[in-house]
C-alpha positions, 0 to 999 in steps of 0.5 A, spaced: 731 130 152 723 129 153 722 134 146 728 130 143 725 122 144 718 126 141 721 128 135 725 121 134 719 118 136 715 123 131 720 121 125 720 114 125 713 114 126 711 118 120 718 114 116 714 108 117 708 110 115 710 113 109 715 107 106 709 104 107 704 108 103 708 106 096 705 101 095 698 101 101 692 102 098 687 108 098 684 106 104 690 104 108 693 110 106 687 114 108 687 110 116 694 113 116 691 120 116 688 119 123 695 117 126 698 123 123 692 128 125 694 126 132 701 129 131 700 137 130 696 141 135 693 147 130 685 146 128 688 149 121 693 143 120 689 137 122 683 140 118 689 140 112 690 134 114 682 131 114 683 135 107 688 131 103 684 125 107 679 126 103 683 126 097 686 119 097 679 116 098 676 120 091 683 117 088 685 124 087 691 125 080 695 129 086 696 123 091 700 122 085 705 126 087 708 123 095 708 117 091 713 119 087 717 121 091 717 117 096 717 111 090 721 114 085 727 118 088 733 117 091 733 114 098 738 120 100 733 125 097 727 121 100 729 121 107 731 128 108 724 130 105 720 125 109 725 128 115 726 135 113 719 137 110 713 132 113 716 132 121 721 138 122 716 143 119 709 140 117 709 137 124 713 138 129 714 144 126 707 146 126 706 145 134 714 149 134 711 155 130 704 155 134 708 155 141 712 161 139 705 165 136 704 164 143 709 167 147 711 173 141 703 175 141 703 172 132 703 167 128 710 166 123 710 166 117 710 158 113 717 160 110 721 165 107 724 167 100 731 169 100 735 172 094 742 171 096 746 173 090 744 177 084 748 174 079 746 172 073 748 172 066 741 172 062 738 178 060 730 175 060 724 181 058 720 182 064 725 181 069 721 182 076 729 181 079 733 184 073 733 191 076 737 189 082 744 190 082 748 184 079 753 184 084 750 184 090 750 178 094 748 176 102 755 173 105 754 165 107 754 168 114 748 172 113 744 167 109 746 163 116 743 168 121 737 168 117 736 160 117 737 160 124 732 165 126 726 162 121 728 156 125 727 158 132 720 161 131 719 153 126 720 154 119 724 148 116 722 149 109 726 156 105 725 157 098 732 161 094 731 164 089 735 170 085 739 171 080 741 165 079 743 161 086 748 157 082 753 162 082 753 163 089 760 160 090 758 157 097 750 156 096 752 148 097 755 149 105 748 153 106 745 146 105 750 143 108 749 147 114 742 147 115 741 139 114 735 139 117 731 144 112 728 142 106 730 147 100 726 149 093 731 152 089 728 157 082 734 156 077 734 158 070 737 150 070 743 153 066 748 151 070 747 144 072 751 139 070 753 132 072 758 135 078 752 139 081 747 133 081 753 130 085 753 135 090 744 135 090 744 128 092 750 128 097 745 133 101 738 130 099 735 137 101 734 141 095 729 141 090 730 145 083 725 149 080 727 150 072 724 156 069 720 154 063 717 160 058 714 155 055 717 150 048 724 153 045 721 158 041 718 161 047 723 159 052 729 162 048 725 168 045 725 170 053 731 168 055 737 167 050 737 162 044 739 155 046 737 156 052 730 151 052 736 145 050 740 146 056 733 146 061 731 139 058 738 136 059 738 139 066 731 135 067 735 129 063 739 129 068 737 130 075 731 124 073 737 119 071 740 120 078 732 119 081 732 127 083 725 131 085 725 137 081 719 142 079 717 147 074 716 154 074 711 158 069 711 165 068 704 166 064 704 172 060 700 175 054 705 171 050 705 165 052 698 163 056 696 158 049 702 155 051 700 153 060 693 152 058 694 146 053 694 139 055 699 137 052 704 142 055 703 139 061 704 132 058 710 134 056 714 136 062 710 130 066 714 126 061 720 130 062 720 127 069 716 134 072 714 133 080 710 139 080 709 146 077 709 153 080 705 158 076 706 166 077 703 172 073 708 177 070 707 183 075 710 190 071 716 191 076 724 190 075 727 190 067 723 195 063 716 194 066 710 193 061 703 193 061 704 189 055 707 184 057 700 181 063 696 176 062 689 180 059 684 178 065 680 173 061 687 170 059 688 170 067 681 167 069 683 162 062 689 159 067 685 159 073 680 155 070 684 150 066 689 149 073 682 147 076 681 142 070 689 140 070 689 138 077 682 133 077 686 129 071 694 130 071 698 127 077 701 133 078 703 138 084 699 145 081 700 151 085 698 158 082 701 164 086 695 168 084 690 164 083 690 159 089 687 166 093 681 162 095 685 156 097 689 159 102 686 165 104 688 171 100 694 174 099 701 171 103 706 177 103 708 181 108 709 175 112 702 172 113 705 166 111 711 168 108 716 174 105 723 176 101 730 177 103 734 180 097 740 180 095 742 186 099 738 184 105 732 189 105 726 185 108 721 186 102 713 184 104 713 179 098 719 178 091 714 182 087 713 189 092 720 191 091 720 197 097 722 195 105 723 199 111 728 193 114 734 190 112 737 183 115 744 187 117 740 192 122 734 189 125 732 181 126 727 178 121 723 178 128 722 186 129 722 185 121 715 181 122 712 185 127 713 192 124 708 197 123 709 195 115 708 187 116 702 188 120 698 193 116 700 189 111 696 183 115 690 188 116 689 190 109 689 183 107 683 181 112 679 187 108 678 183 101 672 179 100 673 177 093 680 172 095 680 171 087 683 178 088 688 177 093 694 182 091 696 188 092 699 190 087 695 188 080 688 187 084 688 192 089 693 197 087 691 203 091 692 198 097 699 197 094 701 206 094 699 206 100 703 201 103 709 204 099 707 212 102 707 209 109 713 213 114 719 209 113 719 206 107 724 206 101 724 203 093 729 197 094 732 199 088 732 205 082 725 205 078 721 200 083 717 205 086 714 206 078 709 202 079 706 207 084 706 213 080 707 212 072 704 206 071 698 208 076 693 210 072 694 203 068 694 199 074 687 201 076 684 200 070 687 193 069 684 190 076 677 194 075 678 189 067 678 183 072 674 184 078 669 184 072 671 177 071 673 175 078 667 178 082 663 174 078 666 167 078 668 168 085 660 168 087 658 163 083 664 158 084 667 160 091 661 164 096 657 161 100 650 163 099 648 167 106 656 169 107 660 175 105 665 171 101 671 172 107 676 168 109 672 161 112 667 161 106 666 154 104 669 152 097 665 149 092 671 146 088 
Protein backbone atom coordinates (compact mmCIF):
# COMPACT_ATOMS: atom_id res chain seq x y z
CA UNK A 1 0.00 0.00 0.00
CA UNK A 2 3.19 2.59 1.01
CA UNK A 3 4.90 1.61 -2.65
CA UNK A 4 1.38 2.39 -4.05
CA UNK A 5 0.75 5.92 -2.70
CA UNK A 6 4.88 6.65 -3.55
CA UNK A 7 4.00 5.58 -7.06
CA UNK A 8 0.60 7.88 -7.21
CA UNK A 9 2.65 10.59 -5.34
CA UNK A 10 5.62 10.04 -8.02
CA UNK A 11 3.05 10.11 -11.10
CA UNK A 12 1.32 13.40 -10.08
CA UNK A 13 4.15 14.92 -9.30
CA UNK A 14 6.29 14.14 -12.40
CA UNK A 15 2.62 14.97 -14.25
CA UNK A 16 2.55 18.47 -12.94
CA UNK A 17 5.87 19.14 -13.71
CA UNK A 18 5.85 18.25 -17.24
CA UNK A 19 2.23 19.96 -18.22
CA UNK A 20 4.06 22.86 -17.04
CA UNK A 21 7.08 22.46 -19.09
CA UNK A 22 5.32 23.47 -22.34
CA UNK A 23 4.97 26.38 -21.84
CA UNK A 24 8.18 27.19 -18.72
CA UNK A 25 11.36 28.53 -19.67
CA UNK A 26 14.80 27.15 -19.70
CA UNK A 27 15.70 27.82 -16.66
CA UNK A 28 12.24 26.65 -14.88
CA UNK A 29 12.71 23.88 -16.71
CA UNK A 30 16.20 23.17 -15.59
CA UNK A 31 15.07 23.88 -11.57
CA UNK A 32 12.60 21.03 -12.46
CA UNK A 33 15.63 18.93 -12.92
CA UNK A 34 16.42 18.90 -9.22
CA UNK A 35 13.03 17.36 -8.07
CA UNK A 36 13.17 14.78 -10.68
CA UNK A 37 16.97 13.96 -9.45
CA UNK A 38 15.84 13.11 -6.03
CA UNK A 39 13.31 10.45 -7.48
CA UNK A 40 15.73 7.75 -8.64
CA UNK A 41 18.47 5.87 -6.56
CA UNK A 42 20.97 4.87 -9.28
CA UNK A 43 24.11 7.41 -9.54
CA UNK A 44 23.80 6.42 -13.78
CA UNK A 45 20.11 7.99 -13.76
CA UNK A 46 20.76 11.16 -11.70
CA UNK A 47 23.87 11.74 -13.86
CA UNK A 48 21.28 11.10 -16.94
CA UNK A 49 19.61 13.56 -15.34
CA UNK A 50 22.31 16.16 -14.49
CA UNK A 51 23.06 15.65 -18.38
CA UNK A 52 19.81 16.73 -20.02
CA UNK A 53 20.01 19.63 -17.26
CA UNK A 54 22.38 20.77 -18.99
CA UNK A 55 21.18 20.58 -22.31
CA UNK A 56 18.08 22.73 -21.54
CA UNK A 57 20.28 25.49 -20.36
CA UNK A 58 22.44 25.51 -23.67
CA UNK A 59 18.99 25.50 -25.26
CA UNK A 60 19.61 22.28 -26.90
CA UNK A 61 17.61 21.41 -30.64
CA UNK A 62 16.79 18.12 -28.56
CA UNK A 63 14.68 19.66 -25.57
CA UNK A 64 12.62 19.98 -28.60
CA UNK A 65 11.44 16.87 -28.82
CA UNK A 66 9.49 16.40 -25.02
CA UNK A 67 7.95 19.80 -25.86
CA UNK A 68 6.29 18.32 -28.62
CA UNK A 69 5.07 15.78 -27.22
CA UNK A 70 3.88 16.97 -24.09
CA UNK A 71 2.61 20.22 -26.29
CA UNK A 72 1.56 18.54 -29.68
CA UNK A 73 -0.13 15.17 -29.14
CA UNK A 74 -3.10 13.82 -27.97
CA UNK A 75 -3.85 14.01 -24.43
CA UNK A 76 -4.65 10.38 -24.53
CA UNK A 77 -1.22 9.35 -25.97
CA UNK A 78 0.52 12.21 -23.64
CA UNK A 79 -0.65 10.85 -20.47
CA UNK A 80 0.05 7.07 -20.85
CA UNK A 81 3.60 8.61 -22.22
CA UNK A 82 4.21 10.78 -19.06
CA UNK A 83 2.74 7.64 -16.96
CA UNK A 84 4.04 4.58 -18.74
CA UNK A 85 7.71 5.95 -19.85
CA UNK A 86 9.07 9.04 -17.76
CA UNK A 87 7.59 7.44 -14.15
CA UNK A 88 6.96 3.42 -14.59
CA UNK A 89 10.32 3.14 -16.33
CA UNK A 90 12.49 5.99 -16.38
CA UNK A 91 11.85 6.66 -12.64
CA UNK A 92 10.28 4.54 -10.45
CA UNK A 93 11.25 1.81 -12.95
CA UNK A 94 15.02 2.53 -12.40
CA UNK A 95 14.77 1.85 -8.32
CA UNK A 96 12.46 -1.40 -9.40
CA UNK A 97 15.28 -2.52 -11.68
CA UNK A 98 18.34 -1.56 -9.19
CA UNK A 99 16.30 -3.23 -6.45
CA UNK A 100 16.21 -6.66 -8.13
CA UNK A 101 20.05 -6.54 -9.73
CA UNK A 102 20.21 -6.39 -6.20
CA UNK A 103 18.92 -9.45 -4.88
CA UNK A 104 19.44 -11.45 -8.70
CA UNK A 105 23.52 -10.55 -8.39
CA UNK A 106 23.07 -8.37 -12.00
CA UNK A 107 21.65 -5.51 -13.67
CA UNK A 108 18.59 -6.21 -16.20
CA UNK A 109 18.34 -5.00 -19.46
CA UNK A 110 16.44 -1.37 -20.40
CA UNK A 111 14.29 -3.28 -22.54
CA UNK A 112 13.68 -6.14 -24.92
CA UNK A 113 12.97 -6.49 -28.51
CA UNK A 114 10.17 -8.96 -29.48
CA UNK A 115 9.18 -10.26 -33.20
CA UNK A 116 5.91 -11.64 -32.24
CA UNK A 117 5.04 -12.58 -35.96
CA UNK A 118 7.04 -13.13 -39.25
CA UNK A 119 4.50 -12.13 -41.32
CA UNK A 120 5.00 -10.00 -43.78
CA UNK A 121 3.97 -9.32 -47.57
CA UNK A 122 7.16 -7.08 -48.91
CA UNK A 123 10.26 -8.88 -50.07
CA UNK A 124 12.94 -5.80 -49.17
CA UNK A 125 16.70 -6.63 -50.43
CA UNK A 126 18.77 -6.97 -47.54
CA UNK A 127 16.34 -8.09 -45.35
CA UNK A 128 18.05 -8.72 -41.84
CA UNK A 129 14.73 -10.71 -40.71
CA UNK A 130 13.73 -12.00 -44.23
CA UNK A 131 15.33 -15.47 -43.53
CA UNK A 132 12.83 -16.42 -40.93
CA UNK A 133 10.00 -18.32 -41.79
CA UNK A 134 6.79 -16.45 -42.58
CA UNK A 135 4.61 -18.36 -40.60
CA UNK A 136 6.03 -18.27 -37.26
CA UNK A 137 4.35 -16.32 -34.77
CA UNK A 138 4.22 -15.91 -30.88
CA UNK A 139 0.75 -16.67 -29.16
CA UNK A 140 -0.71 -13.72 -27.37
CA UNK A 141 0.02 -15.79 -24.28
CA UNK A 142 3.51 -16.10 -24.94
CA UNK A 143 4.23 -12.38 -25.74
CA UNK A 144 2.08 -12.23 -22.43
CA UNK A 145 4.67 -14.12 -20.40
CA UNK A 146 7.25 -12.41 -21.75
CA UNK A 147 5.85 -8.72 -20.76
CA UNK A 148 5.26 -9.86 -17.45
CA UNK A 149 8.50 -10.98 -16.40
CA UNK A 150 10.28 -7.60 -18.07
CA UNK A 151 8.17 -6.02 -15.52
CA UNK A 152 9.10 -7.98 -12.35
CA UNK A 153 12.44 -7.17 -12.98
CA UNK A 154 11.43 -2.98 -13.92
CA UNK A 155 11.35 -2.79 -17.56
CA UNK A 156 8.07 -0.62 -18.69
CA UNK A 157 9.24 0.07 -22.24
CA UNK A 158 9.30 -2.77 -25.21
CA UNK A 159 10.24 -2.39 -28.53
CA UNK A 160 7.99 -4.73 -31.38
CA UNK A 161 9.38 -5.32 -34.19
CA UNK A 162 9.07 -8.31 -37.29
CA UNK A 163 7.74 -8.98 -39.73
CA UNK A 164 5.17 -6.56 -39.78
CA UNK A 165 3.64 -6.38 -36.42
CA UNK A 166 0.23 -5.52 -38.01
CA UNK A 167 -0.56 -8.49 -39.04
CA UNK A 168 -0.64 -9.77 -35.95
CA UNK A 169 -4.29 -10.15 -35.41
CA UNK A 170 -4.39 -9.43 -31.57
CA UNK A 171 -1.38 -7.13 -31.47
CA UNK A 172 -3.74 -4.45 -30.25
CA UNK A 173 -5.22 -6.75 -26.90
CA UNK A 174 -1.22 -6.76 -25.92
CA UNK A 175 -1.25 -3.10 -25.68
CA UNK A 176 -4.27 -3.46 -23.97
CA UNK A 177 -3.29 -5.73 -21.58
CA UNK A 178 -0.16 -4.02 -20.74
CA UNK A 179 -1.40 -0.48 -20.31
CA UNK A 180 1.15 0.56 -18.06
CA UNK A 181 4.18 -0.07 -20.72
CA UNK A 182 5.21 2.28 -23.43
CA UNK A 183 5.38 0.54 -26.83
CA UNK A 184 7.97 1.73 -30.26
CA UNK A 185 6.56 -0.28 -32.93
CA UNK A 186 9.06 -0.44 -36.34
CA UNK A 187 6.37 -1.06 -39.16
CA UNK A 188 6.59 -0.64 -43.02
CA UNK A 189 3.58 1.78 -42.41
CA UNK A 190 1.90 -0.09 -45.13
CA UNK A 191 -0.84 -1.20 -43.12
CA UNK A 192 -2.16 2.03 -41.52
CA UNK A 193 -5.23 3.17 -42.10
CA UNK A 194 -8.05 5.43 -40.36
CA UNK A 195 -9.25 2.43 -38.50
CA UNK A 196 -6.08 1.55 -36.87
CA UNK A 197 -5.32 5.41 -35.98
CA UNK A 198 -8.49 4.71 -33.93
CA UNK A 199 -7.35 2.08 -32.22
CA UNK A 200 -3.68 3.78 -31.37
CA UNK A 201 -5.50 6.61 -29.80
CA UNK A 202 -7.73 4.32 -27.74
CA UNK A 203 -4.77 2.88 -26.04
CA UNK A 204 -2.43 5.94 -25.86
CA UNK A 205 0.92 3.60 -25.65
CA UNK A 206 2.14 2.90 -28.77
CA UNK A 207 4.40 4.66 -30.80
CA UNK A 208 5.09 3.92 -34.86
CA UNK A 209 8.51 3.70 -36.17
CA UNK A 210 8.03 3.96 -40.18
CA UNK A 211 10.69 2.28 -42.16
CA UNK A 212 12.26 4.92 -44.80
CA UNK A 213 15.06 3.93 -47.27
CA UNK A 214 15.29 7.19 -48.24
CA UNK A 215 12.78 9.52 -51.04
CA UNK A 216 10.39 7.19 -53.25
CA UNK A 217 12.93 5.95 -55.78
CA UNK A 218 15.08 4.63 -53.04
CA UNK A 219 12.13 3.64 -50.89
CA UNK A 220 10.13 1.72 -53.35
CA UNK A 221 13.49 0.25 -55.39
CA UNK A 222 13.95 -1.53 -51.87
CA UNK A 223 10.68 -2.31 -51.06
CA UNK A 224 8.10 -2.26 -53.77
CA UNK A 225 6.72 0.14 -56.01
CA UNK A 226 4.25 2.89 -54.38
CA UNK A 227 5.27 2.06 -51.48
CA UNK A 228 7.07 5.44 -50.22
CA UNK A 229 3.09 7.11 -51.03
CA UNK A 230 1.56 4.73 -48.59
CA UNK A 231 4.29 5.85 -45.72
CA UNK A 232 3.73 9.31 -46.11
CA UNK A 233 -0.23 8.91 -46.07
CA UNK A 234 0.45 6.84 -43.13
CA UNK A 235 2.61 9.82 -41.40
CA UNK A 236 -0.61 12.26 -42.79
CA UNK A 237 -2.56 10.55 -40.72
CA UNK A 238 -1.25 9.81 -37.37
CA UNK A 239 0.04 13.71 -37.33
CA UNK A 240 -3.88 14.61 -38.29
CA UNK A 241 -4.87 12.64 -35.16
CA UNK A 242 -2.10 14.38 -33.13
CA UNK A 243 0.00 11.14 -32.70
CA UNK A 244 3.87 10.49 -32.09
CA UNK A 245 5.63 8.51 -34.52
CA UNK A 246 9.24 8.10 -35.74
CA UNK A 247 11.36 7.36 -38.37
CA UNK A 248 13.66 4.45 -39.27
CA UNK A 249 16.66 4.79 -41.60
CA UNK A 250 18.70 1.65 -42.62
CA UNK A 251 22.04 3.29 -44.13
CA UNK A 252 23.51 1.29 -46.82
CA UNK A 253 25.76 2.07 -49.59
CA UNK A 254 22.94 2.93 -51.72
CA UNK A 255 21.55 5.54 -49.76
CA UNK A 256 24.07 7.11 -47.52
CA UNK A 257 23.86 10.68 -49.80
CA UNK A 258 20.31 10.58 -48.85
CA UNK A 259 20.47 10.64 -44.56
CA UNK A 260 23.62 12.74 -44.76
CA UNK A 261 21.53 15.65 -46.40
CA UNK A 262 19.92 18.38 -44.71
CA UNK A 263 17.19 18.45 -46.58
CA UNK A 264 16.08 15.05 -45.83
CA UNK A 265 15.74 15.54 -42.40
CA UNK A 266 13.54 18.71 -43.09
CA UNK A 267 11.60 16.80 -44.87
CA UNK A 268 10.49 14.26 -42.40
CA UNK A 269 10.56 17.06 -39.61
CA UNK A 270 7.80 18.60 -41.92
CA UNK A 271 6.34 15.24 -42.36
CA UNK A 272 5.56 15.43 -38.59
CA UNK A 273 8.62 13.08 -37.68
CA UNK A 274 9.39 13.06 -33.69
CA UNK A 275 12.30 11.13 -33.79
CA UNK A 276 14.60 8.73 -36.27
CA UNK A 277 16.54 5.54 -35.38
CA UNK A 278 19.32 4.82 -37.67
CA UNK A 279 20.81 1.34 -38.02
CA UNK A 280 23.42 0.00 -40.40
CA UNK A 281 22.91 -2.89 -43.10
CA UNK A 282 24.58 -5.93 -41.40
CA UNK A 283 25.15 -9.04 -44.28
CA UNK A 284 22.38 -11.39 -42.11
CA UNK A 285 18.88 -12.43 -43.45
CA UNK A 286 17.69 -12.39 -47.24
CA UNK A 287 20.78 -12.72 -49.58
CA UNK A 288 23.60 -11.52 -47.34
CA UNK A 289 25.82 -8.85 -49.26
CA UNK A 290 29.03 -7.31 -48.61
CA UNK A 291 27.57 -4.91 -51.40
CA UNK A 292 25.13 -3.53 -49.83
CA UNK A 293 27.48 -1.99 -45.99
CA UNK A 294 27.95 1.24 -45.83
CA UNK A 295 31.67 1.76 -46.83
CA UNK A 296 33.69 3.11 -43.51
CA UNK A 297 34.32 6.45 -44.78
CA UNK A 298 30.39 6.13 -45.68
CA UNK A 299 29.75 5.14 -42.10
CA UNK A 300 31.93 7.63 -40.27
CA UNK A 301 30.33 10.40 -42.99
CA UNK A 302 26.73 9.55 -40.88
CA UNK A 303 28.33 9.53 -37.79
CA UNK A 304 29.59 12.72 -37.97
CA UNK A 305 26.70 14.60 -39.92
CA UNK A 306 24.07 13.05 -36.84
CA UNK A 307 26.56 15.10 -34.64
CA UNK A 308 25.89 18.05 -36.85
CA UNK A 309 21.96 17.09 -37.03
CA UNK A 310 21.63 16.81 -33.61
CA UNK A 311 23.34 20.64 -32.55
CA UNK A 312 20.90 22.38 -35.09
CA UNK A 313 17.51 19.82 -35.96
CA UNK A 314 14.87 19.58 -33.08
CA UNK A 315 14.92 15.92 -33.75
CA UNK A 316 15.37 12.87 -31.36
CA UNK A 317 18.70 10.88 -33.27
CA UNK A 318 19.63 7.54 -32.07
CA UNK A 319 22.21 5.83 -34.23
CA UNK A 320 22.40 2.12 -32.95
CA UNK A 321 25.90 1.96 -34.14
CA UNK A 322 27.56 4.95 -33.96
CA UNK A 323 26.13 6.17 -30.46
CA UNK A 324 28.97 3.51 -29.06
CA UNK A 325 30.51 6.36 -27.13
CA UNK A 326 27.17 7.64 -25.82
CA UNK A 327 26.22 4.66 -24.09
CA UNK A 328 29.11 2.50 -23.59
CA UNK A 329 29.70 0.29 -26.25
CA UNK A 330 27.49 -2.58 -27.51
CA UNK A 331 23.95 -3.40 -25.79
CA UNK A 332 23.29 -7.06 -26.86
CA UNK A 333 22.94 -9.87 -24.93
CA UNK A 334 21.31 -8.13 -22.44
CA UNK A 335 23.45 -5.55 -21.52
CA UNK A 336 20.45 -3.11 -21.83
CA UNK A 337 18.52 -4.97 -24.10
CA UNK A 338 18.02 -8.55 -26.28
CA UNK A 339 15.41 -10.08 -29.00
CA UNK A 340 12.73 -12.34 -28.69
CA UNK A 341 11.91 -13.80 -32.28
CA UNK A 342 8.91 -15.02 -33.67
CA UNK A 343 9.86 -18.63 -32.79
CA UNK A 344 10.71 -17.94 -29.25
CA UNK A 345 14.69 -18.14 -29.52
CA UNK A 346 16.17 -15.42 -27.22
CA UNK A 347 18.82 -13.98 -29.56
CA UNK A 348 21.70 -11.73 -28.05
CA UNK A 349 20.64 -8.90 -30.42
CA UNK A 350 18.02 -8.65 -33.74
CA UNK A 351 21.06 -9.04 -35.70
CA UNK A 352 23.00 -12.16 -33.97
CA UNK A 353 20.55 -14.51 -35.47
CA UNK A 354 21.94 -17.61 -32.93
CA UNK A 355 20.58 -18.70 -29.24
CA UNK A 356 20.89 -21.50 -26.86
CA UNK A 357 17.22 -20.31 -25.06
CA UNK A 358 14.02 -20.27 -26.20
CA UNK A 359 11.11 -18.38 -24.32
CA UNK A 360 8.95 -22.04 -24.39
CA UNK A 361 11.69 -23.99 -22.16
CA UNK A 362 13.52 -21.37 -20.15
CA UNK A 363 12.42 -17.97 -18.27
CA UNK A 364 13.66 -14.72 -19.91
CA UNK A 365 15.67 -14.59 -16.10
CA UNK A 366 17.91 -18.11 -16.70
CA UNK A 367 18.12 -16.62 -20.52
CA UNK A 368 19.87 -13.31 -18.97
CA UNK A 369 21.93 -15.11 -16.88
CA UNK A 370 23.33 -18.00 -18.96
CA UNK A 371 26.67 -18.85 -19.86
CA UNK A 372 25.94 -16.98 -23.40
CA UNK A 373 24.44 -13.53 -22.15
CA UNK A 374 27.36 -13.10 -19.58
CA UNK A 375 30.22 -13.93 -22.15
CA UNK A 376 28.72 -11.89 -23.95
CA UNK A 377 28.94 -8.86 -21.02
CA UNK A 378 32.38 -9.69 -20.46
CA UNK A 379 33.71 -9.41 -23.90
CA UNK A 380 31.74 -6.30 -24.28
CA UNK A 381 34.09 -4.70 -21.05
CA UNK A 382 37.24 -5.82 -23.52
CA UNK A 383 36.76 -2.93 -26.45
CA UNK A 384 38.75 0.18 -25.66
CA UNK A 385 37.49 2.10 -29.02
CA UNK A 386 33.41 2.00 -28.23
CA UNK A 387 33.22 4.00 -31.98
CA UNK A 388 33.63 -0.11 -32.64
CA UNK A 389 31.13 -1.63 -30.42
CA UNK A 390 29.89 -4.54 -32.40
CA UNK A 391 30.30 -7.64 -32.35
CA UNK A 392 29.53 -8.50 -35.71
CA UNK A 393 31.15 -6.10 -38.25
CA UNK A 394 33.58 -4.55 -35.59
CA UNK A 395 34.94 -7.36 -33.74
CA UNK A 396 33.88 -10.25 -35.99
CA UNK A 397 36.39 -12.93 -34.21
CA UNK A 398 34.35 -12.07 -30.99
CA UNK A 399 31.09 -12.83 -33.11
CA UNK A 400 32.53 -16.69 -34.20
CA UNK A 401 33.56 -17.24 -31.28
CA UNK A 402 30.15 -16.27 -29.35
CA UNK A 403 28.53 -18.49 -32.36
CA UNK A 404 31.03 -21.80 -31.21
CA UNK A 405 30.08 -21.47 -27.74
CA UNK A 406 28.69 -25.02 -26.40
CA UNK A 407 25.08 -25.08 -26.84
CA UNK A 408 24.58 -22.53 -29.47
CA UNK A 409 22.46 -22.95 -32.41
CA UNK A 410 21.63 -20.89 -36.17
CA UNK A 411 17.81 -19.39 -35.49
CA UNK A 412 17.31 -19.97 -38.68
CA UNK A 413 19.06 -21.68 -42.33
CA UNK A 414 21.88 -19.79 -43.56
CA UNK A 415 22.38 -17.72 -40.22
CA UNK A 416 25.58 -18.90 -39.34
CA UNK A 417 27.13 -17.34 -42.91
CA UNK A 418 28.18 -14.73 -41.64
CA UNK A 419 30.71 -16.84 -39.38
CA UNK A 420 31.96 -18.93 -42.24
CA UNK A 421 31.75 -17.93 -45.81
CA UNK A 422 31.71 -14.30 -45.21
CA UNK A 423 34.43 -14.37 -42.58
CA UNK A 424 37.40 -13.58 -44.45
CA UNK A 425 35.25 -10.09 -45.86
CA UNK A 426 34.01 -9.43 -42.54
CA UNK A 427 37.69 -9.22 -40.98
CA UNK A 428 38.61 -7.09 -43.76
CA UNK A 429 35.80 -4.82 -43.57
CA UNK A 430 36.35 -3.96 -39.59
CA UNK A 431 40.29 -3.48 -40.06
CA UNK A 432 38.90 -0.85 -43.17
CA UNK A 433 37.21 0.94 -40.35
CA UNK A 434 39.29 0.70 -37.36
CA UNK A 435 41.76 2.79 -39.85
CA UNK A 436 38.97 5.67 -39.25
CA UNK A 437 37.25 4.92 -36.30
CA UNK A 438 40.59 4.35 -34.20
CA UNK A 439 41.89 7.57 -35.31
CA UNK A 440 38.65 9.75 -34.61
CA UNK A 441 37.90 7.93 -31.47
CA UNK A 442 41.50 9.47 -29.77
CA UNK A 443 41.11 12.69 -31.14
CA UNK A 444 37.21 13.35 -30.59
CA UNK A 445 36.27 10.98 -27.35
CA UNK A 446 39.77 9.81 -25.04
CA UNK A 447 40.51 11.51 -22.68
CA UNK A 448 44.24 12.21 -22.88
CA UNK A 449 45.74 10.06 -19.66
CA UNK A 450 42.94 7.36 -19.91
CA UNK A 451 42.77 4.38 -21.84
CA UNK A 452 39.78 5.06 -23.72
CA UNK A 453 37.35 2.47 -21.74
CA UNK A 454 34.00 3.00 -20.50
CA UNK A 455 33.92 6.15 -18.15
CA UNK A 456 36.11 8.19 -20.67
CA UNK A 457 35.17 11.77 -20.68
CA UNK A 458 33.20 12.65 -23.83
CA UNK A 459 34.45 15.50 -25.56
CA UNK A 460 31.20 16.32 -27.75
Amino acid sequence: MLQSIKNYSTEKIVSLLLSLATTSSNETLARMTYLMELIPKKEYYKERIRWIRQLIRENHPSIEFPRRILRDVHPNQRQKWITNLAVNHLLAGTNKRKAWADREGFYPPSTVVISPTMKCNLSCYGCYAGDYGKNLELSLDEVDSVLMQMKEMGVYFAVISGGEPFFKKDIFEIFKKHADMAFLVFTHGGLIDEQVVDKLIEVGNVMPAFSLEGYEAETDARRGAGHFKKVMRAMDLLREAGLSFCGSFTQTSRNTHVITDGSYIDMLLEKGVFALWLFTYVPVGREPSLELMATPEQRDLIRTRVAEFRATKPMLFVDFWNDGPIISGCIAGGRKYFHINANGDIEPCVFCHFAVDNIRRTSVKEALNSPLFRRIREKQGEHDNLLRPCMLIDHPEVGRELYSSAGAYATHEGADEIFTDLAGQMDEYAEAYATIADPAWEKEFAEPGRDGKRGCCLKR
